[in-house]
C-alpha positions in Angstrom: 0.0 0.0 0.0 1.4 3.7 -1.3 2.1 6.2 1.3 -0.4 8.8 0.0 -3.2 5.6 0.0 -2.9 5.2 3.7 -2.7 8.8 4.7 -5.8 9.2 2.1 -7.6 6.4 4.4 -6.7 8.5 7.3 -8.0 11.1 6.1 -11.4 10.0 4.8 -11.4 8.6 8.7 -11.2 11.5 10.0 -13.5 13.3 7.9 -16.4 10.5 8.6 -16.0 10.5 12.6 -16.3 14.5 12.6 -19.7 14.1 10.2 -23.2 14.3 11.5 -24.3 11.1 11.0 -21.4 9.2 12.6 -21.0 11.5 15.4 -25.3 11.2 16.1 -25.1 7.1 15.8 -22.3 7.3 18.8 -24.5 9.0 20.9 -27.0 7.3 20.6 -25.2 3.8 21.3 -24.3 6.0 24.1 -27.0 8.0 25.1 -27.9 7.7 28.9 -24.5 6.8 30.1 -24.1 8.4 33.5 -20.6 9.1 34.9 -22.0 6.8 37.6 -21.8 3.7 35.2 -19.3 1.9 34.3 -17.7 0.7 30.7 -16.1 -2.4 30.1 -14.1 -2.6 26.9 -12.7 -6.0 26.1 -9.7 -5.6 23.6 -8.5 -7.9 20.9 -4.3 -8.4 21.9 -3.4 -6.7 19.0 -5.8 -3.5 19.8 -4.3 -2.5 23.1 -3.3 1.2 22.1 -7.1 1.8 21.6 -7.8 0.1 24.8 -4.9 2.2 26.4 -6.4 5.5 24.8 -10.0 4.6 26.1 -8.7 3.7 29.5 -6.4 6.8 30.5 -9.0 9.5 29.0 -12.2 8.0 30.1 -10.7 7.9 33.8 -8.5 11.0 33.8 -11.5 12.7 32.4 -14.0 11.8 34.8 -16.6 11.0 32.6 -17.0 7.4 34.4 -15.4 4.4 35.6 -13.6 1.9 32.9 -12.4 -1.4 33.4 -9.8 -2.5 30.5 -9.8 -6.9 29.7 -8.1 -8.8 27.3 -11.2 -10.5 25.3 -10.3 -13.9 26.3 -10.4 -12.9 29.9 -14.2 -11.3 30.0 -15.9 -15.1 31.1 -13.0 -14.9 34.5 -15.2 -12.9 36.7 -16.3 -9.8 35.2 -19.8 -11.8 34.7 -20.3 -11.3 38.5 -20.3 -7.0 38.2 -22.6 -7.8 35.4 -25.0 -9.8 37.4 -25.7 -7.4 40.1 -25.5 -4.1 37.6 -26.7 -4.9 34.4 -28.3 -1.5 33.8 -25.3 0.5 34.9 -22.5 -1.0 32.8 -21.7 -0.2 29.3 -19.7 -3.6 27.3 -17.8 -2.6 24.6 -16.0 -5.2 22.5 -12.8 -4.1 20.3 -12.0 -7.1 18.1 -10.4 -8.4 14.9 -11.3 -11.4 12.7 -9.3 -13.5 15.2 -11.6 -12.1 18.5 -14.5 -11.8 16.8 -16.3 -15.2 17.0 -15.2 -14.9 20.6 -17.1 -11.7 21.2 -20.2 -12.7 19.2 -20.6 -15.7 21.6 -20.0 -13.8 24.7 -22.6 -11.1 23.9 -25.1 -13.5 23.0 -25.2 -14.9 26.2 -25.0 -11.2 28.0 -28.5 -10.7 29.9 -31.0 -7.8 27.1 -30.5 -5.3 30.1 -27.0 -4.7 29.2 -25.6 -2.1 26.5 -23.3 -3.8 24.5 -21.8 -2.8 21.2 -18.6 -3.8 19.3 -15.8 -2.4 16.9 -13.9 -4.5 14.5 -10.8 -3.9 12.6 -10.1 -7.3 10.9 -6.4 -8.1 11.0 -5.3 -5.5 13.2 -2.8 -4.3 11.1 -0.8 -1.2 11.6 -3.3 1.2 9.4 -6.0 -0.4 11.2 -4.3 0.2 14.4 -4.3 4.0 13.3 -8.0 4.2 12.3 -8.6 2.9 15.4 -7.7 5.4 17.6 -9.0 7.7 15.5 -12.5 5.9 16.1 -11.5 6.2 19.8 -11.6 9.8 20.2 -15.0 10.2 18.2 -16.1 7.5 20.9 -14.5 9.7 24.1 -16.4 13.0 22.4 -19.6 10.9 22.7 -19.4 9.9 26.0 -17.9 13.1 27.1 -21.3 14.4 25.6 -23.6 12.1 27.0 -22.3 13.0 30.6 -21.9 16.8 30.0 -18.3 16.9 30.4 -15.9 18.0 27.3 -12.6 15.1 27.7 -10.3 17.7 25.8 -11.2 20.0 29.4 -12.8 18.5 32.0 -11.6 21.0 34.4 -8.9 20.9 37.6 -9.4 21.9 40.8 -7.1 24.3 43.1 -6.2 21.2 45.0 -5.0 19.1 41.3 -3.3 22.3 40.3 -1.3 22.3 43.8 -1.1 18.2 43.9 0.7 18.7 39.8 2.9 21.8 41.6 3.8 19.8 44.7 8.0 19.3 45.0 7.7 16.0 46.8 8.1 13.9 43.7 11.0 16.1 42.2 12.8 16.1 45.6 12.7 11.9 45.8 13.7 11.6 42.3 16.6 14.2 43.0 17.2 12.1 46.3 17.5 8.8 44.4 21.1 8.9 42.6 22.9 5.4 41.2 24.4 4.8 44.8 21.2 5.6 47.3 19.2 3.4 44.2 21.6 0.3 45.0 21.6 0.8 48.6 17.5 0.5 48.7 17.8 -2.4 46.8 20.1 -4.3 48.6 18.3 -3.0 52.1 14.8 -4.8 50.3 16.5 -8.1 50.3 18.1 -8.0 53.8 16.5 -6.1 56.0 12.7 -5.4 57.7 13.7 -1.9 58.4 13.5 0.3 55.4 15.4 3.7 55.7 14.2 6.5 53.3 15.2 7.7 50.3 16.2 11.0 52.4 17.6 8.9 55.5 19.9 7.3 52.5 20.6 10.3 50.7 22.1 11.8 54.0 23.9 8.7 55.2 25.7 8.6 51.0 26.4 12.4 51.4 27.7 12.7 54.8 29.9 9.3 54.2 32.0 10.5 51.2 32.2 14.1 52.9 33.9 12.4 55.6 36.4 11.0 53.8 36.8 14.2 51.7 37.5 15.8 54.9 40.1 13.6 55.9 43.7 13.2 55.2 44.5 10.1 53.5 48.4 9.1 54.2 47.6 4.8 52.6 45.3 3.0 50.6 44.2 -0.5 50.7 43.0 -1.9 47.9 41.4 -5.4 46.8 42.7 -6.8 43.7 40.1 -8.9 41.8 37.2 -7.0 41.0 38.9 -4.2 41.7 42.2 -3.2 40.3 41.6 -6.0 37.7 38.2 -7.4 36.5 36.9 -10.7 37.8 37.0 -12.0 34.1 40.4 -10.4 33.3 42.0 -11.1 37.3 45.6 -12.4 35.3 45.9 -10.0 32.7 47.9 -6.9 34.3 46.5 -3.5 35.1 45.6 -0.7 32.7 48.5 1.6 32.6 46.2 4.0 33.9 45.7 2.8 37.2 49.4 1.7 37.6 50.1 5.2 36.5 47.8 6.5 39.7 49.2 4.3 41.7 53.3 5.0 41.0 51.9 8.6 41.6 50.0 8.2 44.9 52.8 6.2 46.8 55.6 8.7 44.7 53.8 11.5 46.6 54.5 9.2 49.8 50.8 7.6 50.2 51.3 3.7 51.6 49.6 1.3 49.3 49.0 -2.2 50.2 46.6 -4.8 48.5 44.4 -7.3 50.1 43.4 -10.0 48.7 41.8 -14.2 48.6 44.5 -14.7 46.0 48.0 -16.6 47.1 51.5 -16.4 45.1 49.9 -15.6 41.8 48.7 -12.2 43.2 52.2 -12.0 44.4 53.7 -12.5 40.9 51.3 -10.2 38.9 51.7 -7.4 41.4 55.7 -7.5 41.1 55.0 -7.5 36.9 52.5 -4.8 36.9 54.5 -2.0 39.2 57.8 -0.6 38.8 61.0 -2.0 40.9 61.5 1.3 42.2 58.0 1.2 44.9 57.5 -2.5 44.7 59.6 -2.9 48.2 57.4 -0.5 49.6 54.2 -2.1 48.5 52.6 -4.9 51.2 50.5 -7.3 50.1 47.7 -9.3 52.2 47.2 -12.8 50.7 44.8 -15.0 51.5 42.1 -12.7 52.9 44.9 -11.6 55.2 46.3 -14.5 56.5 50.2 -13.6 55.5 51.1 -10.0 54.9 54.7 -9.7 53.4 56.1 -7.1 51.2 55.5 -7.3 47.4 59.0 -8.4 46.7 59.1 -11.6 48.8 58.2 -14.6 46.9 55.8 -16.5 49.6 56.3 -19.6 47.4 60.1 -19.6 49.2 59.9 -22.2 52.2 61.2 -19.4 55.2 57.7 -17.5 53.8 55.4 -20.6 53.6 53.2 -20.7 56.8 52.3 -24.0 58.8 48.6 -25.4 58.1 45.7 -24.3 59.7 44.5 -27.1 62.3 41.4 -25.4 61.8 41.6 -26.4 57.6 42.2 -29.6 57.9 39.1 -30.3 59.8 37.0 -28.3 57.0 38.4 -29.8 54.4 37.9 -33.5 55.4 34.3 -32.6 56.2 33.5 -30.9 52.2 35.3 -33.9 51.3 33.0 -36.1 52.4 29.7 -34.1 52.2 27.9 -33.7 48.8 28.4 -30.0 48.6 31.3 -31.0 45.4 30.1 -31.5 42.3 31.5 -35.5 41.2 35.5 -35.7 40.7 36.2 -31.8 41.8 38.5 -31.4 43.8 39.7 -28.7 46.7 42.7 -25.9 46.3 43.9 -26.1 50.2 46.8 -24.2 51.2 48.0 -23.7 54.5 45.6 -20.6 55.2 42.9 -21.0 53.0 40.6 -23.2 51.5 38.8 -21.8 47.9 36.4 -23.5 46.2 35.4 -22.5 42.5 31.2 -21.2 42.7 31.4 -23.3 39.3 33.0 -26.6 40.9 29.6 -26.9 43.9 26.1 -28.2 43.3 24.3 -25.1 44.7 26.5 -22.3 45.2 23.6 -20.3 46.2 23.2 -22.3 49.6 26.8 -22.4 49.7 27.2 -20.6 52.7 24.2 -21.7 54.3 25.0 -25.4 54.1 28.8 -25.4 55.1 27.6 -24.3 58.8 26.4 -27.7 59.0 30.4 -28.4 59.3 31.1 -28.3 63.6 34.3 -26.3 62.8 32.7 -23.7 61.0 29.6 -23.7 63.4 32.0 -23.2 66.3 33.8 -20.0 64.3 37.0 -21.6 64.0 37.2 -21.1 60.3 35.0 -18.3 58.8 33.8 -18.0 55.0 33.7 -15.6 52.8 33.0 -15.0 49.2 34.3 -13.3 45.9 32.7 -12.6 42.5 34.0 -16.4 41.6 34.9 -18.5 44.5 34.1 -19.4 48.2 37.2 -18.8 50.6 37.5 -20.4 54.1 39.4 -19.4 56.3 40.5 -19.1 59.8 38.9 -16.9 62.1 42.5 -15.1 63.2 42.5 -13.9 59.3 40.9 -11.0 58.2 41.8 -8.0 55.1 41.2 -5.8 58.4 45.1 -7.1 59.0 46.3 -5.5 56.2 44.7 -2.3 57.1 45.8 -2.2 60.9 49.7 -3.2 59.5 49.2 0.0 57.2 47.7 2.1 60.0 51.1 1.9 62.3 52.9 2.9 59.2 51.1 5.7 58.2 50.5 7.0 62.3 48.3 9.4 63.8 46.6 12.1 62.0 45.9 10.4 58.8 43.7 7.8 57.8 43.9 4.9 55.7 41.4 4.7 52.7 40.3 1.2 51.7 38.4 -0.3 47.7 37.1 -3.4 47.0 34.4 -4.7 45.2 32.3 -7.3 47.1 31.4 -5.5 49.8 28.0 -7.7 50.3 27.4 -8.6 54.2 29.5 -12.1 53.1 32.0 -11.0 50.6 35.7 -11.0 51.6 35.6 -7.1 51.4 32.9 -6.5 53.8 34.9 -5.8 56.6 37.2 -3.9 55.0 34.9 -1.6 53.5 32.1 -1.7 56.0 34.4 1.4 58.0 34.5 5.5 58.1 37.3 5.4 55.0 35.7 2.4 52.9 34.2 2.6 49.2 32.7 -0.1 47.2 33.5 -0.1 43.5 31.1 -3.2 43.4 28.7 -5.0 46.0 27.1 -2.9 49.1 25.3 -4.5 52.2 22.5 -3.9 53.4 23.4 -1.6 56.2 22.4 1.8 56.4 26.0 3.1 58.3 27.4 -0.1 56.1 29.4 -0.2 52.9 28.7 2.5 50.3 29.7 2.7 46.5 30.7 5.8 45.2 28.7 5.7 41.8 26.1 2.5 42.7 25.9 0.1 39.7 26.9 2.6 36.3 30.5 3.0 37.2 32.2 -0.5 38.8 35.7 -2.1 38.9 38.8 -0.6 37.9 36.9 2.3 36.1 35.2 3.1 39.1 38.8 2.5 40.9 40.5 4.7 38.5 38.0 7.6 38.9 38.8 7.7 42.8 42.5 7.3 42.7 42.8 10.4 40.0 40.8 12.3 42.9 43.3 12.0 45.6 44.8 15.3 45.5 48.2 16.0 47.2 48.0 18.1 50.5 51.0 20.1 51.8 51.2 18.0 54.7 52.2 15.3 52.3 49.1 13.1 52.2 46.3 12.9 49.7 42.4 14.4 49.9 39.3 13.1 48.2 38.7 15.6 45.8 34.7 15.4 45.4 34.7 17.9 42.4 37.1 15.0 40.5 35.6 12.4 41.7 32.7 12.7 39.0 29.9 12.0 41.9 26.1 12.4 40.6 25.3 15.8 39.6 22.8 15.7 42.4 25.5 15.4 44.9 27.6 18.7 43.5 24.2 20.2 44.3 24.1 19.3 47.4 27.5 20.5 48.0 26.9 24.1 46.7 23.6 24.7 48.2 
């Protein structure tokens, strides 16, 4: 069909609902409809803009009450409202050739009391679709008439006019930026008590102001997830954030990573930063079990630590339990146990079902998890090490500033970030003073990580300061701050 043959059709459409005749035969399908009544239009699928049209101007106009069914649905208990008012109830039936057998045999069973009329559009095509809703408004005008109320202005009171003016909705939008958005959400799946919009708003604000305020002399950081993606954790750094980092500890910042990882984490961190600050770099490995410098190689026998007592006992008991998914087996080191989420039968009850193990139950041995792995390990080991080793160093008067990404109320950075100087660049918890993301779920990882080390601005006592005009926050925060 031509362009100038559908927009003739329109046309002629148009020009027939605005004539006499077609405008006096809908009112008088309509005549005596009171806005007391009610209409119930039953829509073919493929009709629902012309169902959608009738529905929001029929109600927002007042002209009566509307109820909107799919076709197929009108023998599920609309018969019921029928029953009782038959002589207040308008049906009409929108079909196509597919509904319209359907509707004929409906209607002949309606009581003679009730109104009922129907409009067809064969195939419900897209032209038909159009001509539709142009039937629509000829059929709003009618009922608008029969009820003595004009749709296009049905009139607002001084109470609509200051409802439509009221801030209330602006000011919750406004209150709802990226990282208040993933907060509520994770608060819904964790908690009965729900703290506001505004109650998280302030909490996000007053958080990062803190750390803005303070002087940062180290930095912490977790390394999966974090400095490297999850999918990418042996590839090496951008260059950007090795860049930030040779800058931070060049302008004397202490930096030290924590993380699940053992010698491997070891290896990539030596390959990734120059010679020249590796010696000064610490690293935390497994969860913070051992904390040595980044130039000793833990895989050298004066730097490998005894077992765990505590780790044996686990892992004899997930040998033996069905948790392992047939022929898997465990990577036990002497501090840590970490099992692949991939190599279990139901990683999602992981963490429920190993408290059936005694040692775990008793709080010998602790788990925690990681984008891709569960880590056990004993209760003495914690990234909160690493931290309080990076404390002494940096002394009194600055603080130490702590990233990581699974900051969930079991991941193995909850601890760490769960703490006056901690931001997410991943998972939050679901406590209101709890872990906090900097940019909720748009900005994650090492480009989230990237964006907060290039906003740690020297001081001239020699430490660094959150810059909160680099850090990129949501606009609505930089309004916050000026107003």
């Amino acid at each position: 069909m031509s362009t100038g043959s559908i927009i003739d059709q329109l046309a002629q459409r148009i020009t027939a609902a605005r004539a006499k005749p077609e405008r006096d035969r809908r009112l008088d399908i309509v005549a005596g409809l009171s806005d007391r009544d009610t209409v119930v239009a039953l829509v073919d699928p493929n009709l629902q803009p012309l169902g959608i049209l009738l529905e929001t101007s029929i109600w927002e106009s007042a002209i009566c009450s509307i109820q909107l069914s799919d076709v197929r649905n009108f023998s599920h208990g609309r018969h019921a409202w029928l029953q009782h008012l038959q002589d207040r109830t308008l049906v009409l039936g929108i079909t196509g050739s597919a509904s319209h057998d359907v509707w004929a045999n409906l209607k002949s069973e309606l009581p003679d009391e009730v109104r009922a009329v129907e409009v067809t559009y064969n195939t419900c095509g897209r032209l038909e679709i159009a001509l539709a809703l142009i039937d629509g408004l000829g059929w709003l005008e009618a009922m608008g008439e029969a009820v003595g109320r004009d749709p296009g202005k049905p009139g607002i009171g001084q109470f609509g006019r200051r409802m439509f003016e009221d801030p209330s909705l602006r000011n919750l939008a406004w209150q709802l930026a990226p990282a208040v958005r993933q907060k509520l959400a994770r608060l819904e799946n964790t908690t009965s008590t729900k703290a506001s919009a505004s109650d998280l708003f302030t909490a996000w604000k007053d958080h990062f102001v803190r750390i803005s305020e303070a002087e940062i002399g180290g930095l912490v950081l977790d390394y999966d997830g974090t400095v490297v993606t999850t999918e990418g954790r042996f590839d090496p750094p951008e260059p950007k954030i090795v860049s930030e980092l040779v800058r931070l500890r060049n302008a004397g910042i202490d930096i030290a990573f924590a993380s699940g990882r053992g010698k491997s984490l070891g290896r990539d961190v030596r390959a990734a930063l120059p010679p020249e600050i590796v010696d000064a770099v610490l690293i935390g490995y497994y969860n913070g079990g051992l904390i040595r410098s980044a130039n000793v190689d833990i895989t050298e026998s004066e730097h490998v630590p005894p077992s765990d007592p505590a780790l044996e006992d686990v892992a004899d008991w997930v040998r033996s339990s069905e948790l392992l998914l047939e022929n898997q087996l465990l990577k036990h080191r002497p501090l840590q146990i970490t099992i692949n989420a991939a190599d279990l039968n139901s990683p999602r009850s992981f963490q429920a079902d190993i408290l059936e193990c005694p040692t775990v139950r008793q709080g010998r041995a602790v788990v925690v998890a990681s984008a891709h792995s569960f880590d056990i390990i004993p209760a003495s080991s914690s990234k909160l090490r690493v931290l309080e080793e990076l404390e002494r160093r940096v002394g009194g008067g600055q603080v130490v500033l702590s990233v990581g990404d699974s900051g969930s109320e079991r991941g193995n950075d909850n601890a760490l970030l769960s703490r006056p100087y901690g931001v997410s660049v991943g998972d939050v918890c679901g406590a209101e003073g709890g872990c906090w993301s900097a940019f909720g779920e748009k900005r994650i990882g090492p480009t989230a990580l990237c964006d907060i080390l290039r906003a740690l601005k020297p001081t001239e006592r020699g430490g660094v300061r959150l810059d909160l005009d680099h850090l990129g926050l949501d606009e609505r925060f930089k309004e916050w701050c000026k107003g």
